[in-house]
MOPAC internal coordinates of N, CA, C and O (Angstrom, degrees):
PM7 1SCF
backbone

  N    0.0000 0     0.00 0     0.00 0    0    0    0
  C    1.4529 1     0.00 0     0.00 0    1    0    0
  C    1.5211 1   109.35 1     0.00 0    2    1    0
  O    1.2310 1   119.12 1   -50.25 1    3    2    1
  N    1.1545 1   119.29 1   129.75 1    3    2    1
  C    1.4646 1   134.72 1   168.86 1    5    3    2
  C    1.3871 1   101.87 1   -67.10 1    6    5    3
  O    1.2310 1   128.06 1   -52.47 1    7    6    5
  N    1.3600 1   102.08 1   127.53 1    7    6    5
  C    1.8192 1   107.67 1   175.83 1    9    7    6
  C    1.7950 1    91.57 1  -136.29 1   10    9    7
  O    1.2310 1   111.50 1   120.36 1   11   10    9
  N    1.3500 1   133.62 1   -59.64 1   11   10    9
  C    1.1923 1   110.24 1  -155.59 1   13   11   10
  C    2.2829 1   113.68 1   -87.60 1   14   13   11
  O    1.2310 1   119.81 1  -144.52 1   15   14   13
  N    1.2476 1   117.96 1    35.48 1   15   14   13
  C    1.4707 1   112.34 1   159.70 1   17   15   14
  C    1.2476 1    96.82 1   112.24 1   18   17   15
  O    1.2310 1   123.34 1   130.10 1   19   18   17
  N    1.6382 1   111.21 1   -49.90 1   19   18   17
  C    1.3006 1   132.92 1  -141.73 1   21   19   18
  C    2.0930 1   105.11 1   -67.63 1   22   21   19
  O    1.2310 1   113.63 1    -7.34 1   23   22   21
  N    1.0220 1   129.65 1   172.66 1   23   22   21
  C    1.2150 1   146.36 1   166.45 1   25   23   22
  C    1.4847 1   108.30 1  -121.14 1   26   25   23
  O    1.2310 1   133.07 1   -28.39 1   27   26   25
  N    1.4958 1    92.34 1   151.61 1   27   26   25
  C    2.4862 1    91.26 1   179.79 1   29   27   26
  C    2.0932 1    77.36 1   -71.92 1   30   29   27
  O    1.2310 1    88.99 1   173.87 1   31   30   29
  N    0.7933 1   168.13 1    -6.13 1   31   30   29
  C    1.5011 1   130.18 1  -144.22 1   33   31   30
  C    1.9011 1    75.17 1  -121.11 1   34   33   31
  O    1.2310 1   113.69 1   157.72 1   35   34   33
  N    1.2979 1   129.55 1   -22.28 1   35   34   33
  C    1.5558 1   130.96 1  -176.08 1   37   35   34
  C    1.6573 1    93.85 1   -73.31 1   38   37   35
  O    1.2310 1   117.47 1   125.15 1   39   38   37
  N    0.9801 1   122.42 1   -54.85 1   39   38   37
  C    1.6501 1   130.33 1  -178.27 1   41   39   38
  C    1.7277 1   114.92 1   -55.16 1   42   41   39
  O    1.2310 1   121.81 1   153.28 1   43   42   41
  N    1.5310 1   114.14 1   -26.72 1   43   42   41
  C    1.4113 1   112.67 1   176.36 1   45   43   42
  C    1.5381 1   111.89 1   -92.74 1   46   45   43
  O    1.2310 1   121.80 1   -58.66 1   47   46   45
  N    1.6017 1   114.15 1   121.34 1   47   46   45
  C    1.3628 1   112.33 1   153.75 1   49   47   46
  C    1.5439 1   158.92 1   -49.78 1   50   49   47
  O    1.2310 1   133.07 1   130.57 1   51   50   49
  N    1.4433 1    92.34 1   -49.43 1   51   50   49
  C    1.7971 1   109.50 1   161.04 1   53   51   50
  C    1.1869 1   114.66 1   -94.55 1   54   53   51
  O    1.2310 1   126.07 1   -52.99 1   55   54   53
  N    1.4816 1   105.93 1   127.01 1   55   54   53
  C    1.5031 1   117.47 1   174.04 1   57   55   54
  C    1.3029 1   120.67 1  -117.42 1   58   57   55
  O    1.2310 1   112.88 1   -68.65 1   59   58   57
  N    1.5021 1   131.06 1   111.35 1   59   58   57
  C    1.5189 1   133.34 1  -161.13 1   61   59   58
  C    1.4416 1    87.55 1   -98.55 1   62   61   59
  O    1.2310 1   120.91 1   -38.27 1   63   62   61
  N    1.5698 1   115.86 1   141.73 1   63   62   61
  C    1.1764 1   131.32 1   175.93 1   65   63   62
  C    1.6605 1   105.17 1  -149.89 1   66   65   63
  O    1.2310 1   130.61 1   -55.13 1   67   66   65
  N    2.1824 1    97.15 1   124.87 1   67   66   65
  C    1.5139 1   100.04 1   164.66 1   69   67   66
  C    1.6298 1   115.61 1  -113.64 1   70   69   67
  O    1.2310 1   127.48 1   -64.85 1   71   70   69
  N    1.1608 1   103.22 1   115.15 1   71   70   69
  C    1.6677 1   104.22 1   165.47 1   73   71   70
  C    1.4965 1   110.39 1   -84.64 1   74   73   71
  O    1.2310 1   122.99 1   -17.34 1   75   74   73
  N    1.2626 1   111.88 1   162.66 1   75   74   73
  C    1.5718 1   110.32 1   176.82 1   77   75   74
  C    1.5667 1    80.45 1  -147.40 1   78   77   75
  O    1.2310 1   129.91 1   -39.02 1   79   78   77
  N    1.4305 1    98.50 1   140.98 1   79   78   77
  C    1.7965 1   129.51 1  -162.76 1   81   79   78
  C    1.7962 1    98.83 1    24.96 1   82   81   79
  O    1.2310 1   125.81 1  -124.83 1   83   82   81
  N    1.1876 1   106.45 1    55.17 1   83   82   81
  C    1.8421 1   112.69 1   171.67 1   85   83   82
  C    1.5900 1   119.05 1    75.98 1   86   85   83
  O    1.2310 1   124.01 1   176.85 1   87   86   85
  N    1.4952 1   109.91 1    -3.15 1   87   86   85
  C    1.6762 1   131.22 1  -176.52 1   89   87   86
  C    1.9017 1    97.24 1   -80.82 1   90   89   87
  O    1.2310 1   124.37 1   -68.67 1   91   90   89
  N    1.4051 1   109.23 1   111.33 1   91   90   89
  C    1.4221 1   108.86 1   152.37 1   93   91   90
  C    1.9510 1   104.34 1   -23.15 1   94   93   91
  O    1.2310 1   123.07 1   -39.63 1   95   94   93
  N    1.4073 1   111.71 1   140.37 1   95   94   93
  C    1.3931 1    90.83 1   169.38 1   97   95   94
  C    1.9388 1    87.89 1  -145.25 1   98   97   95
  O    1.2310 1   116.35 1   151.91 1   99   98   97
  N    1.4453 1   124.53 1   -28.09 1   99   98   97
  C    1.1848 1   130.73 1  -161.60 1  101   99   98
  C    1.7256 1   113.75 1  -156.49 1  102  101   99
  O    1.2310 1   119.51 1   -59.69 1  103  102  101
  N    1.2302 1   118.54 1   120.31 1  103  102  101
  C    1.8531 1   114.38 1   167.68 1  105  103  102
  C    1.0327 1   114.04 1  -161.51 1  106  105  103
  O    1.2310 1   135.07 1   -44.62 1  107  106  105
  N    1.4587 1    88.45 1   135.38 1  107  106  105
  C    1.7772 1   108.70 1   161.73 1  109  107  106
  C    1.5874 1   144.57 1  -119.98 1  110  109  107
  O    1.2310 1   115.95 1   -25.85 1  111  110  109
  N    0.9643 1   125.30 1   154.15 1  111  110  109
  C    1.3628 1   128.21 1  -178.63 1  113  111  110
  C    1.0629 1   135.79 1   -97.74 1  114  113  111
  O    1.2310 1   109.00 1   -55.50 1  115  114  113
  N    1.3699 1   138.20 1   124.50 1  115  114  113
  C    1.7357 1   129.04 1   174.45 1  117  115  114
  C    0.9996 1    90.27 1  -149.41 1  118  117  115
  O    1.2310 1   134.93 1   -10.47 1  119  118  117
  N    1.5905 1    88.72 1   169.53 1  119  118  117
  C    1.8372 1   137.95 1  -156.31 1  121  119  118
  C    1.7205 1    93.21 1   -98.73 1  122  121  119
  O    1.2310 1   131.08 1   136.22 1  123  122  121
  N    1.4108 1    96.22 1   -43.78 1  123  122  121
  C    1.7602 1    95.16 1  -160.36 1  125  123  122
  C    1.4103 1   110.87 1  -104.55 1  126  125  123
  O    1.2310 1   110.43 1   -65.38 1  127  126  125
  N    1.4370 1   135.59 1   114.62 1  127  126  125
  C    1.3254 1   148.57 1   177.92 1  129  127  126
  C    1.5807 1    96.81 1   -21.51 1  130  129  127
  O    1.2310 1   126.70 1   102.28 1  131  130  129
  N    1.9739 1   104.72 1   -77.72 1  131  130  129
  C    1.5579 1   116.27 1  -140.77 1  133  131  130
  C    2.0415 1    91.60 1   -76.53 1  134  133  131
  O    1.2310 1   121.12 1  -152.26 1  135  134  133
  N    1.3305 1   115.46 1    27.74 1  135  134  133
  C    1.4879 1   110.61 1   174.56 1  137  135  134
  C    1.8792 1   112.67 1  -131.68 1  138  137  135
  O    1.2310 1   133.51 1   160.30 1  139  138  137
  N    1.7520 1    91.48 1   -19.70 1  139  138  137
  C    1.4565 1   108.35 1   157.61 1  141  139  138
  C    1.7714 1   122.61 1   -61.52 1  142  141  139
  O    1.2310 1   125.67 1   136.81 1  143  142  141
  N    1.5609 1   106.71 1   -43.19 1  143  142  141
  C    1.2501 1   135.93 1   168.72 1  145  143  142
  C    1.5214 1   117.38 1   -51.86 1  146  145  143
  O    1.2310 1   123.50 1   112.45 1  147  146  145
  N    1.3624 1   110.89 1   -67.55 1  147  146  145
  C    1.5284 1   106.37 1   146.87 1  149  147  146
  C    1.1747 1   140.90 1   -39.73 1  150  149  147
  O    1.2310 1   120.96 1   129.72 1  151  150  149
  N    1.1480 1   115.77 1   -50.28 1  151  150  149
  C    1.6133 1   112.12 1  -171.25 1  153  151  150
  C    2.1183 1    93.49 1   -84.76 1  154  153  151
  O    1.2310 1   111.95 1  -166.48 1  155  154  153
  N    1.1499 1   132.78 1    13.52 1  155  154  153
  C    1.2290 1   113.26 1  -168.81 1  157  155  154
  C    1.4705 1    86.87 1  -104.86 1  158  157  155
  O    1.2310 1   114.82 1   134.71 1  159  158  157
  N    1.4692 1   127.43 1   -45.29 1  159  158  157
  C    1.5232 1   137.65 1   150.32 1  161  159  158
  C    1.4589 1   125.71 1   -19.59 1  162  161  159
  O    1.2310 1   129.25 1   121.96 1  163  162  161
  N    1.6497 1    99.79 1   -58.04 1  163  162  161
  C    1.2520 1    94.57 1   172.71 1  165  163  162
  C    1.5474 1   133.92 1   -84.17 1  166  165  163
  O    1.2310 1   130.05 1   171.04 1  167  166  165
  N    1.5430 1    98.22 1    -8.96 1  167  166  165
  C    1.8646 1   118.41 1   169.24 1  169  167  166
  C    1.7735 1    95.87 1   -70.92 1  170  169  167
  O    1.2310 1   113.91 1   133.46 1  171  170  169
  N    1.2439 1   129.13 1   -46.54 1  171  170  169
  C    1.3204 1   118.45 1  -148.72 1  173  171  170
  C    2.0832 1    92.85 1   -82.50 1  174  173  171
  O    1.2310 1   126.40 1   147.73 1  175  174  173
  N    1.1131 1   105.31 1   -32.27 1  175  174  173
  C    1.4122 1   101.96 1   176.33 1  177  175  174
  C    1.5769 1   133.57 1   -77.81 1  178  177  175
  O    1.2310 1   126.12 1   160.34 1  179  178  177
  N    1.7293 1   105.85 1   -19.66 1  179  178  177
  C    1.4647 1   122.20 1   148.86 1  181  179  178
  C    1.2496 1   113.66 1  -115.56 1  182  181  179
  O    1.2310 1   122.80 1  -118.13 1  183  182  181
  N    1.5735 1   112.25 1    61.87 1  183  182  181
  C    1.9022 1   103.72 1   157.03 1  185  183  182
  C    1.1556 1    92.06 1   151.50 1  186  185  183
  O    1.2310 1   119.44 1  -141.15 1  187  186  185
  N    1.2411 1   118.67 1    38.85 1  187  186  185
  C    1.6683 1   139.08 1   177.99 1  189  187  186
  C    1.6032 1    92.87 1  -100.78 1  190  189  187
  O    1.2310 1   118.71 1   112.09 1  191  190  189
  N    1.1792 1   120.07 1   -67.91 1  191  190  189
  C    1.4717 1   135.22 1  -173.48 1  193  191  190
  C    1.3902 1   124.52 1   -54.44 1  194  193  191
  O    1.2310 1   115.42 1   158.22 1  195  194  193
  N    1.6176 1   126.29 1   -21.78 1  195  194  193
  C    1.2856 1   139.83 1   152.95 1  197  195  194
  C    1.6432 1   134.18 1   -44.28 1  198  197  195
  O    1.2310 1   123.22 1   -53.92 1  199  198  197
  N    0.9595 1   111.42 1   126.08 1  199  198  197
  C    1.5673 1   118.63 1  -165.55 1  201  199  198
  C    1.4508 1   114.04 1   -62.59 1  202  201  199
  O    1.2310 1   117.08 1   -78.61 1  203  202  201
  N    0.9812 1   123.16 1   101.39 1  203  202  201
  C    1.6994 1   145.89 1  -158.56 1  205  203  202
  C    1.2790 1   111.07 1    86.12 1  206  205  203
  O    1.2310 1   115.79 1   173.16 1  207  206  205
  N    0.9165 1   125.59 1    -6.84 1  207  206  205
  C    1.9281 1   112.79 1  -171.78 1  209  207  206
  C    1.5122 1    99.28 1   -62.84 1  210  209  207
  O    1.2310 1   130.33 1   -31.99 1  211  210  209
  N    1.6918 1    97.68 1   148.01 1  211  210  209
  C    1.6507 1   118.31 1  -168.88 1  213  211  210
  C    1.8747 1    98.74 1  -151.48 1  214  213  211
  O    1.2310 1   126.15 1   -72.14 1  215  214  213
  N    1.0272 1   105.78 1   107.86 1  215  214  213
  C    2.0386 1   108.59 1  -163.79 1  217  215  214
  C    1.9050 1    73.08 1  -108.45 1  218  217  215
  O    1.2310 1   134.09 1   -42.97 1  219  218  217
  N    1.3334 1    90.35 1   137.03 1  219  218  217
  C    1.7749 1   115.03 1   151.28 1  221  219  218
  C    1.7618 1   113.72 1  -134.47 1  222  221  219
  O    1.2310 1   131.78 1   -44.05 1  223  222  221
  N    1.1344 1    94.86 1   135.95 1  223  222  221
  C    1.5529 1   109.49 1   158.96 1  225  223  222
  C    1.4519 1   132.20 1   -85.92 1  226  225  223
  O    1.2310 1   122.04 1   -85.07 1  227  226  225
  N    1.1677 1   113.71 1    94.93 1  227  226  225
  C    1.8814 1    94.20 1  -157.62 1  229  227  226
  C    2.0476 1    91.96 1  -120.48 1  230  229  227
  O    1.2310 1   128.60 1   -44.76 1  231  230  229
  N    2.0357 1   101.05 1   135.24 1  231  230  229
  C    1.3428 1   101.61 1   168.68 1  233  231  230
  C    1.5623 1    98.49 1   -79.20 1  234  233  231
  O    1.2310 1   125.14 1   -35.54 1  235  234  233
  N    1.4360 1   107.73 1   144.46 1  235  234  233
  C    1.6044 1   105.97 1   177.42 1  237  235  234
  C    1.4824 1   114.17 1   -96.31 1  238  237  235
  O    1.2310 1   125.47 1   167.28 1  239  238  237
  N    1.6111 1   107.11 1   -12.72 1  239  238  237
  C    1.3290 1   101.63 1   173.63 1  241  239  238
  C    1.6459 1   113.50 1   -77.00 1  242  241  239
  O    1.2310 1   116.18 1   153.62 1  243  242  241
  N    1.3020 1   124.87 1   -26.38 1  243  242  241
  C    1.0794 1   126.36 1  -158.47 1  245  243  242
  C    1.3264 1   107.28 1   -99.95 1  246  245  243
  O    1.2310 1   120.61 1   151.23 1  247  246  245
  N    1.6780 1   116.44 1   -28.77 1  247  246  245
  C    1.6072 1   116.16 1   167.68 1  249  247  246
  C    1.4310 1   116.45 1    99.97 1  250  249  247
  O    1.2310 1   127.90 1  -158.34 1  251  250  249
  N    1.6162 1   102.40 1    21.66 1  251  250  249
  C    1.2764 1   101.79 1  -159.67 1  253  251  250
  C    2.1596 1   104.34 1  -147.67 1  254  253  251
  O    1.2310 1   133.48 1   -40.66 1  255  254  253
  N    0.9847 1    91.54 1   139.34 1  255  254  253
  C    2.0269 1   106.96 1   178.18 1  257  255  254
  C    1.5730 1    92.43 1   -57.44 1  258  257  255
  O    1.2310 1   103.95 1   -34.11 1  259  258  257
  N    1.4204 1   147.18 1   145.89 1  259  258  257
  C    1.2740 1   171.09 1   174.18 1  261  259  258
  C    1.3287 1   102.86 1  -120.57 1  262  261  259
  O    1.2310 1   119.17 1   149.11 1  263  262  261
  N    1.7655 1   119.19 1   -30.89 1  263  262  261
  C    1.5383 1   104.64 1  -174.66 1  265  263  262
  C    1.3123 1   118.32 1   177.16 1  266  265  263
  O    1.2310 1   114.45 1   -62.96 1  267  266  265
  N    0.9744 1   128.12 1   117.04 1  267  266  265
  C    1.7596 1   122.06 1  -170.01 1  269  267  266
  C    1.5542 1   112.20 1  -130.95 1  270  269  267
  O    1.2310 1   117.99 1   -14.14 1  271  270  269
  N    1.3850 1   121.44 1   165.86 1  271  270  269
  C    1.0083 1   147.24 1   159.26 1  273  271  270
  C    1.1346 1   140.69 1  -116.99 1  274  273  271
  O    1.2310 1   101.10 1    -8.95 1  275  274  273
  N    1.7847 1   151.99 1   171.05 1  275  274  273
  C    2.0563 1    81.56 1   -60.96 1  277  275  274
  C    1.4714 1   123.99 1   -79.33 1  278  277  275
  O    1.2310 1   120.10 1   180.00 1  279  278  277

């Protein structure tokens, strides 16, 4: 049961996002940096190579890109 407001996607910090030609196409969420880090690695190596794809890593608490592609 939800008691404090919150949502699991409000509770995760890193949010990996792929647009392809600027279209939402794929995203995810985590709690833990060094697993955010991974999966942004493993997005850029399956869906790096696609015609417009653009992957960012962004902390949402901090307000800021950690890492993009390309």
């Amino acid at each position: 049961m939800e008691t404090s407001g919150t949502t699991a996607v409000d509770e995760q910090r890193y949010h990996l996002i792929l647009t392809i030609d600027g279209r939402p196409f794929m995203h995810g969420w985590w709690r833990d940096r060094a697993v955010a880090n991974r999966k942004f690695r493993s997005w850029v190596g399956e869906y790096g190579s696609l015609p417009g794809a653009h992957i960012v890593l962004v902390d949402t608490e901090a307000g800021e890109a950690l890492a993009s592609w390309p």
